[in-house]
LOTIGU-704894 format. One line per field, with one value per residue (C-alpha): residue in three letters; x, y, z. Coordinates in nm, 2 decimals. Layout:
N
resn <- [ALA,...]
x <- [X,...]
y <- [Y,...]
z <- [Z,...]
This chain:
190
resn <- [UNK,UNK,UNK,UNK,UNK,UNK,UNK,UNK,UNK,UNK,UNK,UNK,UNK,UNK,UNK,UNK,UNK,UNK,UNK,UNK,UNK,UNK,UNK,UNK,UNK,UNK,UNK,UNK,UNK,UNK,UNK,UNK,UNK,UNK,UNK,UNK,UNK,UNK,UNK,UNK,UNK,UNK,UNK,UNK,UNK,UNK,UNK,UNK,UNK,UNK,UNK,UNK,UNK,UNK,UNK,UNK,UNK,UNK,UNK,UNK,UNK,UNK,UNK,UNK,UNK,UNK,UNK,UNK,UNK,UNK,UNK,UNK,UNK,UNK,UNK,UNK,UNK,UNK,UNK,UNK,UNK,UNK,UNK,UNK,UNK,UNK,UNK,UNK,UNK,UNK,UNK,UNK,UNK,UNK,UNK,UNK,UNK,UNK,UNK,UNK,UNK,UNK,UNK,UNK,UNK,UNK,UNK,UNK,UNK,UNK,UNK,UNK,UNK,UNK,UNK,UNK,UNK,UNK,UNK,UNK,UNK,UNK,UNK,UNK,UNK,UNK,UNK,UNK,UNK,UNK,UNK,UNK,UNK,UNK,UNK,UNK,UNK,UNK,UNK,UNK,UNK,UNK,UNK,UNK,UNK,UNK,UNK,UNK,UNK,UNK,UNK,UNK,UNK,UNK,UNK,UNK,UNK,UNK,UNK,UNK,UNK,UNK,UNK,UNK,UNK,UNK,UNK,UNK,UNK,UNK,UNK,UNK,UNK,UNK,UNK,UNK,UNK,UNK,UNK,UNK,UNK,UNK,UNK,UNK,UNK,UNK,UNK,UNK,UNK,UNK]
x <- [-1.49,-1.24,-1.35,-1.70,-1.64,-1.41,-1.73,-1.96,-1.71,-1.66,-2.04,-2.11,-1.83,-1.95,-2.36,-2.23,-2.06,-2.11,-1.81,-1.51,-1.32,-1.05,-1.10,-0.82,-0.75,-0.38,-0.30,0.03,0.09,0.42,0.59,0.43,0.11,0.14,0.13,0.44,0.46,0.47,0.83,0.95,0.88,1.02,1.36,1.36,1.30,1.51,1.75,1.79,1.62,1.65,1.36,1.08,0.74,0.47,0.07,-0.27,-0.48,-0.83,-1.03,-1.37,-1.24,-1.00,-0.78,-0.40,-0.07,0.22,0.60,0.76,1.09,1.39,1.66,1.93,1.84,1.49,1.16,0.94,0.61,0.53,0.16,0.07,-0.31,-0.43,-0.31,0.07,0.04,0.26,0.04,0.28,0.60,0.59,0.94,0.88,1.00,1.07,0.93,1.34,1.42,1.14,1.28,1.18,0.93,0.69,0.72,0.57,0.30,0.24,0.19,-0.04,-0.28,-0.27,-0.28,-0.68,-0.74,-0.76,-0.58,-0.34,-0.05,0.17,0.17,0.32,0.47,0.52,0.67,0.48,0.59,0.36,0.41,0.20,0.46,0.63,0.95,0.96,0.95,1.20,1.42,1.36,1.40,1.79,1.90,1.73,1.59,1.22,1.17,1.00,0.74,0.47,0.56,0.30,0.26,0.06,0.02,-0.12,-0.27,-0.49,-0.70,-1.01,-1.22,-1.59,-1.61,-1.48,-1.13,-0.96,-0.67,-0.70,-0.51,-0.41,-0.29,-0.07,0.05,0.42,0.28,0.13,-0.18,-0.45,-0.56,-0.78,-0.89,-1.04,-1.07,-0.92,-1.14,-0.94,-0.97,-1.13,-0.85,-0.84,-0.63,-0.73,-0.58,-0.50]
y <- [0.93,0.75,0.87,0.79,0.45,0.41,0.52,0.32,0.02,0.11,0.18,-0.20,-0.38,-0.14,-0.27,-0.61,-0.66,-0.48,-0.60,-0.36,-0.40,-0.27,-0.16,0.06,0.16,0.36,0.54,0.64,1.02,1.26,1.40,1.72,1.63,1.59,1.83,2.02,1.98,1.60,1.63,1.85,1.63,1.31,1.48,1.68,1.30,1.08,1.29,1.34,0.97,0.84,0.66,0.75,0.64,0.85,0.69,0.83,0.59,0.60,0.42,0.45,0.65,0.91,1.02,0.98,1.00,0.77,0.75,0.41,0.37,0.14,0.27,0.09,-0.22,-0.18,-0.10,0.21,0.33,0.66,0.80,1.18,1.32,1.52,1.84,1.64,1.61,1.29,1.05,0.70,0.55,0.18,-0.05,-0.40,-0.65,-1.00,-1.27,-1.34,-1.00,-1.00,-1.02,-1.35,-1.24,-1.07,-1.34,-1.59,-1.32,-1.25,-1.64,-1.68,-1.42,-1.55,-1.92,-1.79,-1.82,-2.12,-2.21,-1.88,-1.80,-1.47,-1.24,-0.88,-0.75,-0.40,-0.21,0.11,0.45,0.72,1.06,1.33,1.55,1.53,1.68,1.34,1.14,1.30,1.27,0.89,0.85,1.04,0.90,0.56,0.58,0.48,0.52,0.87,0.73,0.47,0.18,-0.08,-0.40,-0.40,-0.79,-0.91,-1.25,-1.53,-1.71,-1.85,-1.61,-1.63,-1.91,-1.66,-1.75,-1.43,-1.19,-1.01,-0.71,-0.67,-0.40,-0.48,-0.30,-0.39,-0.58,-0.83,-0.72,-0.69,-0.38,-0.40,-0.65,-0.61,-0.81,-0.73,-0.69,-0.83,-0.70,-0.94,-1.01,-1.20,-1.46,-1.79,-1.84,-2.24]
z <- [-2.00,-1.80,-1.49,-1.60,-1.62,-1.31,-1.11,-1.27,-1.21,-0.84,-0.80,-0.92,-0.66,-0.39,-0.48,-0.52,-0.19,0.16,0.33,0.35,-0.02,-0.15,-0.51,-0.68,-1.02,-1.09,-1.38,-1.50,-1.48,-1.59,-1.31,-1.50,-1.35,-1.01,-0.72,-0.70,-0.29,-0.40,-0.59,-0.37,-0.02,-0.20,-0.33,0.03,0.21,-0.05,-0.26,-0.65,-0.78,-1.09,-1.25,-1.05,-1.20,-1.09,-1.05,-1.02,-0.83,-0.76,-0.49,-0.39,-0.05,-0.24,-0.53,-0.44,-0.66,-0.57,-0.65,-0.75,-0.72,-0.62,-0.41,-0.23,-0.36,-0.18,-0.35,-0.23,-0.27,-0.13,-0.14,-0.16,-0.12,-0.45,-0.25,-0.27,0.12,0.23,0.33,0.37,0.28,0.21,0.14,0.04,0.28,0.22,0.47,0.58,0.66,0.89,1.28,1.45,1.72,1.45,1.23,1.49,1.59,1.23,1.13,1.47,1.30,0.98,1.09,1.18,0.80,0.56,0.31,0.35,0.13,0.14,-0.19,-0.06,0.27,0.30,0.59,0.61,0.75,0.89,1.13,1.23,1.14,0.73,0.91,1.13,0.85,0.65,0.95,1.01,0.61,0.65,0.97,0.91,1.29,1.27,1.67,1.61,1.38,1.35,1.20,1.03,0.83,0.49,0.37,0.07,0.12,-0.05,0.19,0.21,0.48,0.55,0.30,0.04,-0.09,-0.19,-0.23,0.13,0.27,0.62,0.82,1.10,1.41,1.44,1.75,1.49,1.55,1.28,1.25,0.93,0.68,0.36,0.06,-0.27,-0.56,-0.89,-1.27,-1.51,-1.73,-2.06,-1.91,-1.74,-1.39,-1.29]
């Protein structure tokens, strides 16, 4: 039933609005129910962790699971395809951590946008090979692998004011754009 409803929800947004949208939906899972390869890669890449919370999300592109956990002091998210293939590695990264010269290319692309304001910055890890990633995870040496900036963003874009998400090369260059479709809630926002 639940999946029922998920497509009928992402079958309305997608008939509603043609432009490229993120719509998600995650799930809280037991570590019981996700791909074995999954566990094994993150405890391989990261070591025994304590508290990981495990998700199921849907989109209207694919079916993922994803590990939450903090480490260091530093909060990760690291996505797995349904087969528990490694797909990314993303660390939330405050604004001031940041190094200078992609700050100012970063602000000169989202200066292009009214009324912007920053919600989320995550540094995001990929490799064509696990192995390299794992490595660049250990040694903390991120040469070997490509490096990118997912940012949550409310703007207002096309005359639509919105959450956006970006994709940034680590250049500061926008990759991808799309706009993030919200949950009714119960709760007024002002």
């Amino acid at each position: 039933m639940r999946r029922f409803l998920t497509l009928i929800f992402l079958m309305i947004t997608m008939g509603l609005n043609a432009q490229d949208v993120k719509v998600e939906q995650e799930f809280r899972v037991f570590a019981d129910d996700v791909p074995k390869d999954a566990i094994e890669w993150l405890e391989e890449a990261f070591g025994s962790l304590k508290r990981v919370k495990w998700y199921f999300e849907e989109s209207k592109d694919d079916e993922t699971y994803e590990a939450k956990f903090k480490l260091k002091g530093k909060r990760y998210s690291v996505e797995f395809d349904e087969d528990g293939d490694i797909e990314d590695v993303e660390v939330v990264k405050p604004w001031r951590k940041l190094n200078e010269g992609l700050k100012v290319k970063l602000e000169k692309s989202l200066k292009a946008y009214k009324k912007f304001k920053l919600r989320k910055i995550q540094e995001q890890w990929t490799a064509e090979k696990s192995d390299d990633l794992i490595k660049a995870i250990k040694t903390n040496d991120l040469s070997a692998i490509t490096v990118r900036y997912e940012i949550e963003f409310r703007a207002e874009i096309e005359n639509v004011l919105g959450y956006w998400e970006g994709l940034f090369k680590d250049s500061g260059e926008l990759i991808k754009r799309r706009r993030i479709q919200t949950r009714p809630t119960d709760n007024f926002d002002f």
